[in-house]
C-alpha positions in Angstrom: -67.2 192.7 -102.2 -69.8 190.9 -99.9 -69.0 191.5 -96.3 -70.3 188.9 -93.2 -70.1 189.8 -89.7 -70.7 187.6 -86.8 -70.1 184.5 -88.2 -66.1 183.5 -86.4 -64.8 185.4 -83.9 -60.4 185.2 -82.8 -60.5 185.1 -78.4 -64.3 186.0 -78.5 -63.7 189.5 -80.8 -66.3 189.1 -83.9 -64.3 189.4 -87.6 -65.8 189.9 -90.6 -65.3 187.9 -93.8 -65.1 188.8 -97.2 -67.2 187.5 -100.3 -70.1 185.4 -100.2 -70.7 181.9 -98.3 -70.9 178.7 -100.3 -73.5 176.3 -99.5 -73.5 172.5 -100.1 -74.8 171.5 -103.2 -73.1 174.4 -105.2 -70.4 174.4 -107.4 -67.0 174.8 -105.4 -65.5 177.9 -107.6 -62.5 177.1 -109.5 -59.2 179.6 -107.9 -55.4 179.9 -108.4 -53.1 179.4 -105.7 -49.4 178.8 -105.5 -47.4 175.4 -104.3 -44.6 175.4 -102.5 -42.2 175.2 -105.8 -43.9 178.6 -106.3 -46.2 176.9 -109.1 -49.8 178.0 -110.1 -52.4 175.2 -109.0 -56.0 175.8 -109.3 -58.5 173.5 -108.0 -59.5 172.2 -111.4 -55.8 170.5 -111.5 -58.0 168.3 -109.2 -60.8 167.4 -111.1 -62.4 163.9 -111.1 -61.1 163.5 -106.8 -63.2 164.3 -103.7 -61.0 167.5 -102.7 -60.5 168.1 -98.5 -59.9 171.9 -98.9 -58.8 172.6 -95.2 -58.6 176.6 -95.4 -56.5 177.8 -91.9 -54.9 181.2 -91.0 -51.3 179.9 -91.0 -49.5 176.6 -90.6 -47.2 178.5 -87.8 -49.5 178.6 -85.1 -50.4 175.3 -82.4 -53.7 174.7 -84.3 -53.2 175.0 -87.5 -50.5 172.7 -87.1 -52.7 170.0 -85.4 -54.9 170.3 -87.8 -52.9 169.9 -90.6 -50.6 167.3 -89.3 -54.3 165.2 -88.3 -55.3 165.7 -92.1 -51.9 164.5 -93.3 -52.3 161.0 -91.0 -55.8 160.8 -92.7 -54.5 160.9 -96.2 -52.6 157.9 -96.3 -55.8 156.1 -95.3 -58.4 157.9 -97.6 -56.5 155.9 -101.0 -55.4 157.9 -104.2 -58.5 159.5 -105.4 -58.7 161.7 -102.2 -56.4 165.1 -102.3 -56.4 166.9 -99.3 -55.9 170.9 -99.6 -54.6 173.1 -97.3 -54.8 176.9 -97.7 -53.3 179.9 -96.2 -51.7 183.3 -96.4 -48.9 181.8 -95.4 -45.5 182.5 -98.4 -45.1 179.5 -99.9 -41.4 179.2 -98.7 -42.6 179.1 -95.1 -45.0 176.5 -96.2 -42.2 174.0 -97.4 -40.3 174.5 -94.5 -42.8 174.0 -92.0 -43.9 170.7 -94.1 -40.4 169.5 -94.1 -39.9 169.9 -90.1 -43.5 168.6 -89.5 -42.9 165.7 -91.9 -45.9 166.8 -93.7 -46.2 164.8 -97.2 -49.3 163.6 -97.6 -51.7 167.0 -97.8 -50.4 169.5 -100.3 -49.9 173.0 -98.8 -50.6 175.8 -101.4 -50.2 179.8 -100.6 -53.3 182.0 -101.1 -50.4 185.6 -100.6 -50.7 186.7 -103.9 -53.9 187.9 -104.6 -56.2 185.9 -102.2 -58.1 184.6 -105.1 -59.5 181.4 -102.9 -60.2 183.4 -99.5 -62.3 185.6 -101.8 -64.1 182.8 -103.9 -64.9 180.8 -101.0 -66.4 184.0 -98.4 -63.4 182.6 -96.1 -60.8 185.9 -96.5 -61.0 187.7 -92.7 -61.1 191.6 -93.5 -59.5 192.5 -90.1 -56.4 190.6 -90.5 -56.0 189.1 -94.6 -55.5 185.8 -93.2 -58.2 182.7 -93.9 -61.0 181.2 -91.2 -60.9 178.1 -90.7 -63.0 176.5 -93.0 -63.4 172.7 -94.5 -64.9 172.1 -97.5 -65.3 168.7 -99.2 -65.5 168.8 -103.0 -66.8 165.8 -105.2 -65.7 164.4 -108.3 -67.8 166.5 -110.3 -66.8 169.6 -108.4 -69.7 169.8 -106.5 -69.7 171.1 -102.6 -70.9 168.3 -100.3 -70.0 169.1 -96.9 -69.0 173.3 -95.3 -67.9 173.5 -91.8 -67.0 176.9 -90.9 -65.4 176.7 -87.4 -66.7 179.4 -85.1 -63.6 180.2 -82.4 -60.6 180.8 -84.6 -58.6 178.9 -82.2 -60.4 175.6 -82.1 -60.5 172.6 -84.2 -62.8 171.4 -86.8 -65.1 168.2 -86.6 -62.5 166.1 -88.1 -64.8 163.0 -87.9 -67.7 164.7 -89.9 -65.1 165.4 -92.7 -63.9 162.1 -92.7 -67.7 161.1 -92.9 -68.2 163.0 -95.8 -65.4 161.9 -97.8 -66.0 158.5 -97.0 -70.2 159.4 -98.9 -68.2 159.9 -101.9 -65.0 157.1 -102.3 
């Protein structure tokens, strides 16, 4: 498996990610991933929406929870055929229950734990530590990647407006 150096660091320390980037204009990789009722979803279930997949190393930590909580006030505003994703390492259990006490219903969380199918398809798997970078990708209609942000600090936020942007291109 490809392995990428340099490209995110955690508190300034360089990681390295495993498999290969995915640029804009390619197709986004079809995965399977768990929900939280312990379900297989792949990203084809999604076929025919612009996909927000919002890849973060765990829902338990200050931004990852930001994050995800911002994406879930976006939802309600982006209409029905925008699904927003987000993907960790995180067990699917701990994934329901930190929904539940975040009031979390409008993104739908799925578990990556298994067998990391998606960290590995998209390049976005961190070798050091087998949890995700934060990554956003936006996916069209037709499957297509539009819009990669790869955020470089672990521990900050992405460019929420530029996503936004980008789904916005495509409704």
């Amino acid at each position: 498996m490809e392995e990428r150096s340099g490209i995110i660091t955690m508190k300034g320390n360089p990681l390295t990610l495993l498999g290969k980037e995915l640029k804009v204009g390619e197709a986004a990789p079809d995965f399977e991933v768990l929900n939280t009722n312990l379900e297989p979803v792949k990203l084809s279930n999604f076929k025919g929406k612009v996909c927000v997949i919002s890849s973060v190393p765990s829902l338990d930590t200050p931004v990852c929870d930001m994050e995800t909580r911002r994406f879930n006030a976006e939802a309600g505003k982006l209409g029905d055929n925008v699904v927003i994703l987000t993907i960790s390492m995180d067990l699917p259990f701990a994934q329901k229950r930190w929904c539940g006490a975040a009031g979390v219903d409008k993104v739908v969380t799925l578990s990556d734990h298994r067998e990391a199918a998606f960290g590995k398809a998209y390049g976005v798997l961190i070798k050091e530590l087998r949890l995700h970078a934060r990554t956003l990708f936006v996916v069209d209609q037709k499957g297509i990647i539009r819009y990669s942000e790869t955020v470089k600090e672990i521990a900050d936020e992405p460019d929420y407006d530029a996503v936004i942007a980008a789904v916005k291109q495509l409704i």
